[in-house]
C-alpha positions in Angstrom: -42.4 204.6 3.7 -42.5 207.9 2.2 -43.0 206.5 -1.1 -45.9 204.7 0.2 -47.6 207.5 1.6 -46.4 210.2 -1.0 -47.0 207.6 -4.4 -48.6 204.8 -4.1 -50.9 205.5 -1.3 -52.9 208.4 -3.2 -52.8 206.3 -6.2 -54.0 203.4 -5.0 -57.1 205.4 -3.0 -58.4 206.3 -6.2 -58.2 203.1 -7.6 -59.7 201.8 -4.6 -62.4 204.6 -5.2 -63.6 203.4 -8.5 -63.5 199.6 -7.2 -66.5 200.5 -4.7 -68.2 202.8 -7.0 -68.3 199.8 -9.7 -69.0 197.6 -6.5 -72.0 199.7 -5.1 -73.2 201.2 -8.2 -71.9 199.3 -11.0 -72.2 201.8 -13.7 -71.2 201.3 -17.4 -67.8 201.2 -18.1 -68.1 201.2 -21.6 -69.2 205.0 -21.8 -66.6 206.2 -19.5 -63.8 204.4 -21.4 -65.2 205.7 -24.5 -64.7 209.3 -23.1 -61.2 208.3 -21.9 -60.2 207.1 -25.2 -61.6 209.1 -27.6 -61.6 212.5 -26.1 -58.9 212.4 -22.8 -55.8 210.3 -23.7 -56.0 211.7 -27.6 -56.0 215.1 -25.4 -53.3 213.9 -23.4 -51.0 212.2 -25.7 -51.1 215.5 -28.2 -50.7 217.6 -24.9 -47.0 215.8 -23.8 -45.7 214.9 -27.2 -46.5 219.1 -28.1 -44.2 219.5 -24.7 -41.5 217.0 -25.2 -38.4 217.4 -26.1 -37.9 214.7 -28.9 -34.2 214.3 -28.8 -31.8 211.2 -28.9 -33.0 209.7 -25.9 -36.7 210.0 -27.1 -35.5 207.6 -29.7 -33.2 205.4 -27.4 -36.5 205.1 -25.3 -38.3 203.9 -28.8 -35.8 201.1 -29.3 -35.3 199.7 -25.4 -39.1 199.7 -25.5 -39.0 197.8 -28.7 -36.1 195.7 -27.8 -37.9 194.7 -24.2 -41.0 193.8 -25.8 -38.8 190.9 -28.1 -37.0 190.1 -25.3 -39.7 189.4 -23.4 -41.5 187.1 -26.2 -38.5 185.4 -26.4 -38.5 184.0 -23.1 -42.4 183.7 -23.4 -41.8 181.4 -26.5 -38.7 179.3 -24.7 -41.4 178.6 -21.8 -44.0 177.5 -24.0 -41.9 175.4 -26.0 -39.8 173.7 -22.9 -43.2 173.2 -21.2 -45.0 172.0 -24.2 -47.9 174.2 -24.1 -50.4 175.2 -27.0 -50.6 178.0 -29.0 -53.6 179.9 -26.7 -51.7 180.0 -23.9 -48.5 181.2 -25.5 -50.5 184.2 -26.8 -52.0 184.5 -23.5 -48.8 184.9 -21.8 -47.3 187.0 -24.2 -50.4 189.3 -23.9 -49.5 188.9 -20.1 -46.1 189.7 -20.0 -45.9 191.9 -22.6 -48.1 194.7 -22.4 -47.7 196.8 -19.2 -50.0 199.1 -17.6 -48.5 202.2 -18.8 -51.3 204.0 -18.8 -54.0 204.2 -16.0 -51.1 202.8 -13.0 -47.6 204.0 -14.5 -47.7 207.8 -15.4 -49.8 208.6 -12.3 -47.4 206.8 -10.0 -44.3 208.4 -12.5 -45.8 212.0 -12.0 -45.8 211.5 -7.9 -42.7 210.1 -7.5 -40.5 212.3 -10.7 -42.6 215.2 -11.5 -43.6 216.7 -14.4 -40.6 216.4 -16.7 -40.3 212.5 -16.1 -44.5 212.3 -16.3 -44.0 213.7 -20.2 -41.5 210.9 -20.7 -43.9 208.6 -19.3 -47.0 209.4 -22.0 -44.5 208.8 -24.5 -43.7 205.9 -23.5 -47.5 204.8 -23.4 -48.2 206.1 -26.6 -45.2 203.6 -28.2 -46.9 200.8 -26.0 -50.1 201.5 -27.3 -49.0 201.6 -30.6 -47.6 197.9 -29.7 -50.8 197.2 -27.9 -52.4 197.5 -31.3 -50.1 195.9 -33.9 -48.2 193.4 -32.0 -50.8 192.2 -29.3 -54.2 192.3 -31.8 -51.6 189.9 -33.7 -51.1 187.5 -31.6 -54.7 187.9 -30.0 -55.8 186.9 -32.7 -53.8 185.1 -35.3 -55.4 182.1 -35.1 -59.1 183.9 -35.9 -61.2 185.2 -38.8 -61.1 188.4 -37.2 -57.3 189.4 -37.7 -57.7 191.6 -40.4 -60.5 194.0 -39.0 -58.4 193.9 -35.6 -55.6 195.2 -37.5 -57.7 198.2 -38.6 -58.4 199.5 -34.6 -55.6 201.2 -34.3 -56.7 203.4 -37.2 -60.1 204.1 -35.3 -57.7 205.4 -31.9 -57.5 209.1 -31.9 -54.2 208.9 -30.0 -53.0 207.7 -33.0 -53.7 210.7 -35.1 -53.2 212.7 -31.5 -49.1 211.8 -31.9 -49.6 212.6 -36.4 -51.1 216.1 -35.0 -48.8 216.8 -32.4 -45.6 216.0 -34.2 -47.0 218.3 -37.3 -48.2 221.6 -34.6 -44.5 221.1 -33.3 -43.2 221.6 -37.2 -45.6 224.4 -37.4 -46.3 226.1 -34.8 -49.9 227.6 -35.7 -52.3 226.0 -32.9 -54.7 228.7 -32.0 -54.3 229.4 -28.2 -58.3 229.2 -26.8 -57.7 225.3 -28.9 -54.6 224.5 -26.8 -56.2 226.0 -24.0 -59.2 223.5 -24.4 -56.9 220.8 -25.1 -55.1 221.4 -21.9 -58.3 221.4 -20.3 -59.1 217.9 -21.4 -55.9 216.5 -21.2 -56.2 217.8 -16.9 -59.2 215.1 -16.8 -57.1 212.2 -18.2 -55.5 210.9 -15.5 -57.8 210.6 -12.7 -60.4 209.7 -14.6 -58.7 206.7 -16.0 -57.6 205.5 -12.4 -61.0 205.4 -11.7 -61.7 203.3 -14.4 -59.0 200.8 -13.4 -60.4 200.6 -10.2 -63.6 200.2 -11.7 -62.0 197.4 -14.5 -60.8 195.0 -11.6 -64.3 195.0 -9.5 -65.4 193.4 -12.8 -63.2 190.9 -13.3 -63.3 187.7 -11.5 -61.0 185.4 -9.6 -61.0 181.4 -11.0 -59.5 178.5 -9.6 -56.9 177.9 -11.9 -52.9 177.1 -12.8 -51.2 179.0 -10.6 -47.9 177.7 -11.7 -48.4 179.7 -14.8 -50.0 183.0 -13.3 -47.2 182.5 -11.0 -45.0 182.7 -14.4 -46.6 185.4 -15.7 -46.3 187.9 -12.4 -42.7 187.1 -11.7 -42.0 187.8 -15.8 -44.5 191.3 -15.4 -43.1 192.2 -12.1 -39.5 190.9 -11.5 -38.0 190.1 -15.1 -39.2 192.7 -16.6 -37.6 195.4 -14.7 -34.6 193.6 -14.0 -34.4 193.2 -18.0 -35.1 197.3 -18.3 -32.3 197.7 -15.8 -29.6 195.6 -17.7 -30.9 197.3 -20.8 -30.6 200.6 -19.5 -27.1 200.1 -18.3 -25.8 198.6 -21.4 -26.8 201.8 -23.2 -26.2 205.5 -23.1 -29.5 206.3 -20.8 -30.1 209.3 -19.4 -30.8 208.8 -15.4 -34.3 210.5 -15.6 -35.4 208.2 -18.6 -33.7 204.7 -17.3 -36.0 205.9 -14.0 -38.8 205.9 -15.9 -38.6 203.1 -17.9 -37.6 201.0 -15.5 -40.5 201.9 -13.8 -43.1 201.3 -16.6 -41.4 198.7 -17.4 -42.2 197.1 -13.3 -45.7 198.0 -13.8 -48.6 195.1 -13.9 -50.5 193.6 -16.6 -52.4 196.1 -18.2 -56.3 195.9 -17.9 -57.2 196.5 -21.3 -55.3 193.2 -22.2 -58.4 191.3 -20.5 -60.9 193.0 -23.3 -58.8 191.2 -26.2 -58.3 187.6 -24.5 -62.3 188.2 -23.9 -63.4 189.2 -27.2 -60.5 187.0 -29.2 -61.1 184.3 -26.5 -57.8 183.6 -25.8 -58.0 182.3 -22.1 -59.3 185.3 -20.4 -60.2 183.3 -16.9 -56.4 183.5 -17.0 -55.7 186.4 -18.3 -58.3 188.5 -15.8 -56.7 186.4 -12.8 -53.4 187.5 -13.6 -54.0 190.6 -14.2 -55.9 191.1 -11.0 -53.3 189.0 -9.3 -50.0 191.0 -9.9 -52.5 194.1 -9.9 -52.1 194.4 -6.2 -48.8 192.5 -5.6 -47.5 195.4 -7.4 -47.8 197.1 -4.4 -45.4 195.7 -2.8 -43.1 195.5 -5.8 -43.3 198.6 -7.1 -42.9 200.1 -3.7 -39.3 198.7 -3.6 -38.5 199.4 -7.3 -39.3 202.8 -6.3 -37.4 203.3 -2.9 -34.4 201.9 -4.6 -34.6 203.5 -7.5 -35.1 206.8 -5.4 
């Protein structure tokens, strides 16, 4: 109960927030996810990377991330194949499954429940995710389009990109002016709340379809069961510190992560389904996460 009321409450309140907002005034996304993107998380990311301590578990965290991700297309692909399903769907499961809502859902709820220390760990470990985001999911997005090649080239356009080239060169030399840092810190303050509100405002735009439940079924018990459980047994096979394997596991529970229904939409890769799912085990999470959290506390 305490986890309710102390995490996932508060967190869910300001999601709730920007659901009625979008509801009641339905304001344009688009420029506050602009702001988000190319002025907060770049602030953010170059903020906690500065901070962190990049040591051996920084890059044991880089592989079980890695290694979850293939994992997880594995089974994806074993699915597909034993249920005979085409190539659309695959890529709309592995966008699914895959990609995690690091961001907006998993470091706020990481920062309630760990603190600080765990909440750097966390923006690390959306900053390799978003990396993924846009390598491995614009690929299968969009391997069967025209468009492949110039969706390769957004992840040069994400300043959070050149946010982690900056960060990791200041912490090499350490020459950042203070009144720079001190606006950077500023920025990177906003992040967070203002991207829960813009997942709040994400799902009151998305719509619920009639559609094949067995497989958005599939897709929340992968995101919200396997997933974790496969973090877990990862976690415990290798030499994990106990405030990293927390976090991980963690991220690795979260739901689908919004920004997954803007690729099947614009790549057209089944985004009734996608936006279901995500909206789907969105708010089963809940629940979920709520029990991941009170055992893993």
């Amino acid at each position: 109960m305490n986890i309710i009321f102390g995490a996932l409450l508060p967190v869910f309140t300001v999601f709730f927030i920007g659901y009625v907002l979008q509801k009641i005034k339905g304001l344009d996304i688009k420029a506050l996810s602009t702001v988000a993107v190319y002025v907060l998380i770049p602030c953010l990311v170059f903020r906690s990377l500065l901070e962190t301590k990049i040591e051996q578990q920084y890059l044991m965290m880089v592989f079980i991330v890695l290694l979850l991700m293939i994992i997880t297309i594995t089974i994806d692909k074993v699915v597909v194949w034993f249920r005979k399903l085409d190539t659309d769907t695959e890529s709309a499961f592995i966008l699914s499954t895959v990609f995690m809502n690091a961001g907006n859902y998993g470091t706020p709820i990481v920062l309630f429940v760990f603190g600080e220390e765990a909440f750097h760990i966390a923006i690390s470990f959306y900053v390799i995710q978003l990396i993924l985001f846009n390598t491995v999911g614009i690929y299968y997005a969009s391997r069967s389009k025209e468009s492949f090649i110039k969706g390769m080239k957004n992840i040069f356009r994400l300043p959070a990109i050149y946010a982690v080239f900056f960060a990791f060169l200041f912490r090499q030399f350490p020459i950042l002016p203070e009144n720079i840092y001190s606006i950077i810190n500023l920025l990177a303050n906003g992040a967070i709340p203002i991207i829960m509100l813009l997942l709040g405002m994400q799902l009151a735009n998305l719509k619920m379809e009639v559609l094949d439940w067995r497989q958005i079924s599939f897709v929340t018990v992968m995101r919200l069961i396997i997933s974790p459980l496969v973090a877990v047994a990862i976690t415990l096979l290798l030499p994990v510190e106990p405030l990293y394997r927390n976090v991980i596991i963690t991220l690795a529970a979260m739901p689908t992560a919004v920004n997954v229904t803007l690729y099947s939409l614009e790549f057209n890769i089944q985004p009734k389904f996608v936006s279901v799912a995500t909206i789907f085990n969105t708010f089963l999470s809940l629940i979920t996460v709520t029990i991941l959290l009170n055992i893993l506390s």
